[in-house]
N, C-alpha and C positions, 0 to 999 in steps of 0.2 A: 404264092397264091393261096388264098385260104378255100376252101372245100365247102361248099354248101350241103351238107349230108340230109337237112330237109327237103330238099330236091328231089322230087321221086325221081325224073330222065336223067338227072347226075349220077342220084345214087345205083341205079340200076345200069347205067355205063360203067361207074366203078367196077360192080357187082362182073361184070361181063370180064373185064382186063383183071380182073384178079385170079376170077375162073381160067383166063387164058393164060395166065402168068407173067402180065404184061405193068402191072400194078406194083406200084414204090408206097408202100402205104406205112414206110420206116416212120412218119413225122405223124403217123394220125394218133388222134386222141387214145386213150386206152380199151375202149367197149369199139372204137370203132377199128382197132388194129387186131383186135384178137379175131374180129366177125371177118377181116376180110384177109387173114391169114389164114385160118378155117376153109374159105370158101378158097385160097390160089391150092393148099394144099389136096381140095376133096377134087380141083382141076388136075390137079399133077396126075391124081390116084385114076382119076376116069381117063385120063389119056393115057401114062401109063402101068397104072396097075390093075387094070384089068375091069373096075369098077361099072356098074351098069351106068346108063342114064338115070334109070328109076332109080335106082340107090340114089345117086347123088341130088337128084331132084328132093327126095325126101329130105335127108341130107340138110340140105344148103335150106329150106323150110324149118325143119331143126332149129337151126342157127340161125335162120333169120329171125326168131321166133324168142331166141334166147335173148337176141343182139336188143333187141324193142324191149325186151323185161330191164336190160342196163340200162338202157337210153332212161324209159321210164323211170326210173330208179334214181338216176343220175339227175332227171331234170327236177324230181321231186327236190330232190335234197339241195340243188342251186334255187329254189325260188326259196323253200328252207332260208337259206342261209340271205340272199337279198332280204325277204323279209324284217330278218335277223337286224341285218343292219340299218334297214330302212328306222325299224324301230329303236335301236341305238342311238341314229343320228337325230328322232324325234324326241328323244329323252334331253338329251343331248340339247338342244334346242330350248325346251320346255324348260332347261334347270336353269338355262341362260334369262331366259326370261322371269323366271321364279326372284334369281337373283336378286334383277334390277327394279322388282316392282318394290312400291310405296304401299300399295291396296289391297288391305288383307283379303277382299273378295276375289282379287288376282290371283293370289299367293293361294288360297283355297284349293282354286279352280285349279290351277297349274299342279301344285301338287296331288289333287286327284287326277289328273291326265296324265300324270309321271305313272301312278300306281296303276292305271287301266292299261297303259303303254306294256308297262311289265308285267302284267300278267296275265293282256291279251284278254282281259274280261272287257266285250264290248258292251259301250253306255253304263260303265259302271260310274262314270264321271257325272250323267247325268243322274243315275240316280239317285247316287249320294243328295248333289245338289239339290234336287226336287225333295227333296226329304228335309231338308235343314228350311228350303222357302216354307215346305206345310206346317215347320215347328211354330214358324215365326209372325 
């Protein structure tokens, strides 16, 4: 069963059975095994080591707080890398068709979309092109 961790009433049931020590969280991702061994171990401690509530309320805040900076971090760096490839498989495409064309206005335009592709300058395609129509 895969874990919905955007689920705020999921995530905050987990958050509970781990607190309680009731939590297998051996298979979770890696920002979300650290946050919620954290939080069975800061249970162990309030049950038995003596720990306040307030401690561990703060505590488990802490970490909650640390857990959302990976998340963030982590989700930056996946659209990162989709991006990445989205733009690869656009190139990719573009070279295909570069290829097969006849029409050096194709051929042009294609290789300006390759070069705006790689280096993420948007409308650079156009402006090239609008430049080469005012010469002409």
């Amino acid at each position: 069963m895969r874990i919905n961790f955007s689920d705020r009433q999921q995530f905050e049931r987990l958050e509970d059975m781990a607190i309680d020590g009731q939590l297998d969280y051996s298979d979770f991702p890696p920002e979300e095994y650290t946050y919620f061994s954290k939080l069975s171990r800061l249970g162990y401690m309030n049950r038995h080591g003596g720990w306040t509530g307030e401690l561990c309320e703060q505590l488990q805040a802490e970490y909650r707080e640390e857990y959302e900076r990976e998340r963030e971090k982590k989700d930056a760096e996946l659209y990162h890398y989709k991006k990445l490839l989205q733009n690869k498989l656009k190139v990719s495409e573009l070279r295909r068709r570069l290829n097969f064309s006849t029409d050096i206005k194709q051929v042009f335009r294609f290789s300006l979309e390759i070069v705006e592709t790689l280096t993420g300058e948007t409308g650079f395609a156009d402006r090239i092109t609008n430049k080469f129509k005012e010469d002409t």
